[in-house]
N, C-alpha and C positions, 0 to 999 in steps of 0.2 A: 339700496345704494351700494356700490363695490366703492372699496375701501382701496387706495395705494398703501402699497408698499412704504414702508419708514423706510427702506433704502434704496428707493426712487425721489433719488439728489435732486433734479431739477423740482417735483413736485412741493417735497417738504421746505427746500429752499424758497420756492417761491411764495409758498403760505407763511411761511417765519417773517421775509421779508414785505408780505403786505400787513402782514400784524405786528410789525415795528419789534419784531424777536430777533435779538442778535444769532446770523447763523453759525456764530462757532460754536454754538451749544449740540449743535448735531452730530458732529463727531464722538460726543459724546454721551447722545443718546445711546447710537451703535456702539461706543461699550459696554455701555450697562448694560445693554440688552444681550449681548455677546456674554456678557460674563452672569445674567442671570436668566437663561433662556425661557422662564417659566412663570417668569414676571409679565407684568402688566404696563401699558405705555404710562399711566396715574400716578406707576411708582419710581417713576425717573429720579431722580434727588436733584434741587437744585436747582429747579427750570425757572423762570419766569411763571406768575400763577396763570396768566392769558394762555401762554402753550399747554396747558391739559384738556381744557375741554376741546380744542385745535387739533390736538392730537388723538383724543379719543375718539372725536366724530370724523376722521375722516382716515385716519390712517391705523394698519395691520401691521404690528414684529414682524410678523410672513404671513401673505394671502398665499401661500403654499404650503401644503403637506406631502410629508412622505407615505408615497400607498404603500411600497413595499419596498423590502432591502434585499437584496440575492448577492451571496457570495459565491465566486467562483470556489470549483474544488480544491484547487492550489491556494485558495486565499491572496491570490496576489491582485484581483482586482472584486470591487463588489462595487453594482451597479444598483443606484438611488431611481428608481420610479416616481416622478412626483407630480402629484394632480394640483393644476392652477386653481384661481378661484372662478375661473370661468368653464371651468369642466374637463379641460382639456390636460393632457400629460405630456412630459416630454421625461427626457434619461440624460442622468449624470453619473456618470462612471471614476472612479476612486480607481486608480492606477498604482500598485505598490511596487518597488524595488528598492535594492540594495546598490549602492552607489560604489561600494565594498569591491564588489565583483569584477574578476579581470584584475592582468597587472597592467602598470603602469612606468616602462621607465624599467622596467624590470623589480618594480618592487610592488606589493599591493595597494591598492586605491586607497588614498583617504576617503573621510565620506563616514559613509552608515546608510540606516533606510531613511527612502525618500518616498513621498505620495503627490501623485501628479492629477490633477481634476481635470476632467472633461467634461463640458459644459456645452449646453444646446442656447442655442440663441434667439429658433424660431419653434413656431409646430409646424410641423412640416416643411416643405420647401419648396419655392418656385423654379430651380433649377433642371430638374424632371432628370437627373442623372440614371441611366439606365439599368447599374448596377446597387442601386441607391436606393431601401425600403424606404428613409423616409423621405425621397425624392416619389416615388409608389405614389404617396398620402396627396399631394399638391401641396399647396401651401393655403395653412390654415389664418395662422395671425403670427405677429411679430410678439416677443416677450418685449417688458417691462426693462428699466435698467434696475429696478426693485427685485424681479422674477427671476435677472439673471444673477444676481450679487446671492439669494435664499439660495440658492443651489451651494455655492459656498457656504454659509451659514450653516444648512442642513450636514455638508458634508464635514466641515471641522467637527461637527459635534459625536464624531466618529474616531478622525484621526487627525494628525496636523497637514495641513497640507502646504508644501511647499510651491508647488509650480501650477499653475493654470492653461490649459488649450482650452480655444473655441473650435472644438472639434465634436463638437455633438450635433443634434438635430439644427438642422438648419443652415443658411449662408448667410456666418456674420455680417459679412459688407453690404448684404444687404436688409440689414437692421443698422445703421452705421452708427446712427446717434445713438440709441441703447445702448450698443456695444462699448461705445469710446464712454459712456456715462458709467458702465457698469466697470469695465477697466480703472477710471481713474479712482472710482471708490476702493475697489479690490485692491489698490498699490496706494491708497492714501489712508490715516490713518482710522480706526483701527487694524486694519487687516494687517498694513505692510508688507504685501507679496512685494517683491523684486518687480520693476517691471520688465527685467530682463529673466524673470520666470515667468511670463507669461508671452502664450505664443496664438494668434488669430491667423486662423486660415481661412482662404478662400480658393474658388476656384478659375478668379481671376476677373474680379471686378472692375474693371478699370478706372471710372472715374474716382470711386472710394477707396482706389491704392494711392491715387493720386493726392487725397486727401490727409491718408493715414499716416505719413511720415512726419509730416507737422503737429496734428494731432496727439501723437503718441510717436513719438523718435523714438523711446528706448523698447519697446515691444519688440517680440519678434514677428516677421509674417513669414507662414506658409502658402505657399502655392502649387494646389493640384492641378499640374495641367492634364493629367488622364493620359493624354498622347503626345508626340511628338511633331504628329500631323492635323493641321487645321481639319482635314475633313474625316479624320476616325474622330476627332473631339467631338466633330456637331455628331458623328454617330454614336458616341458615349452618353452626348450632355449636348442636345439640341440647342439650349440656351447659350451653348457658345460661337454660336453665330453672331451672336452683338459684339462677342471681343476677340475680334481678330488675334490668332497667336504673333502676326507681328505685330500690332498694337499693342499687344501685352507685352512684349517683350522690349517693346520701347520704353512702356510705363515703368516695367519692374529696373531698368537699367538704369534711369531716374531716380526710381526711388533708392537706390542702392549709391548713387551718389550725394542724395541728404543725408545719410545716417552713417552710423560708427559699426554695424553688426552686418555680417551676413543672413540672407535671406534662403528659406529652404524652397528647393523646386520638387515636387515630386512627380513622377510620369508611372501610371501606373497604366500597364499594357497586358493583354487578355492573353 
């Protein structure tokens, strides 16, 4: 039997609340377990006694391991390998910098070092972008909101990490409820990320841009459009023939009128 994720919200929530388990205790599972990563779900303190055996037979601290850890040579980013529980790997990448750097105003930055997580959302990808290895692969399966949250998990136990991108394997938008599940855990407690540090890119979803600003208001969203031109994009990223760049252009102007932040575009041309 495969086991979820204890930080797959809807799962655990919904077994707590068919066994009459108050779910505010869940939040604070995720601490305990964050704060003793080598512990067992039995040794929780405090639970209701109906949540142990609940929790042992059905749910994993993390159905993920790290296979390997690679630092670059500069040490400024090192990249997490991590194998699912179903076979499969995907990469999350640990970004460091110095917020220090550069003046400001003519005087130096406040700040100090900062580490920014990049996070994969799918295996593989339906989008077939042509410049895109893991576009290469196809699209194998969609991650977890459990799968995506252990990739934080795995990587704090490294360094602190302050800001989040969905900028790894895969097209967030199109995992949408994962994604928005594994965000609201990641900025609720105990993480605490800001959710104005954490940034979800696509490369232009439309109906799930449409969605996301409701969803998640204070997020940021990126959007790669590849080109400037609708017909070098379908020759980038074939799969952008479903979103017209002026229908996307309509969506994004939309959603830039529900929220408080700017939205980033980026055009990357060969």
């Amino acid at each position: 039997m495969a086991f979820r994720s204890v930080f797959d919200l809807g799962a655990i929530r919904s077994e707590f609340e068919n066994a009459g388990i108050n779910t505010n205790f869940i939040p604070l599972i995720w601490k305990f377990v964050l704060q003793n990563p080598n512990c067992e779900l039995n040794e929780v303190p405090s639970l209701p006694s109906i949540a142990y055996p609940l929790l042992t037979s059905k749910f994993k601290i993390s159905t993920s391991t790290v296979d390997s850890v690679v630092e670059s040579i500069d040490n400024v980013t090192t990249k997490l390998l991590v194998k699912l529980q179903n076979g499969a790997y995907v990469e999350t990448v640990i970004m460091r910098y110095d917020s220090r750097l550069g003046i400001l105003g003519g005087k130096p930055r406040p700040g100090g070092p900062r580490a920014t997580l990049c996070v994969s959302s799918q295996v593989g990808c339906k989008m077939g972008c042509t410049f895109c290895a893991t576009g290469s692969m196809g699209f194998k399966n969609n991650l977890s909101s459990g799968e995506i949250v252990e990739q934080l998990v795995h990587a704090s136990r490294l360094c602190q990490i302050r800001n989040v991108v969905f900028m790894g394997m895969g097209e967030p938008l199109n995992n949408y409820n994962s994604v928005v599940e594994a965000v609201r855990i990641m900025t609720g407690f105990p993480f605490q990320i800001s959710p104005k540090r954490v940034t979800v890119s696509t490369v232009g979803i439309i109906h799930a841009i449409n969605k996301l600003w409701g969803d998640l208001p204070s997020v940021n969203l990126a959007v790669s459009l590849h080109a400037p031109i609708q017909d070098l994009r379908c020759q980038i990223m074939p799969a952008a023939r479903a979103f017209p760049l002026e229908k996307l252009m309509n969506s994004l102007l939309e959603y830039q009128k529900n929220r408080r932040y700017l939205l980033s575009i980026l055009c990357l041309m060969g």
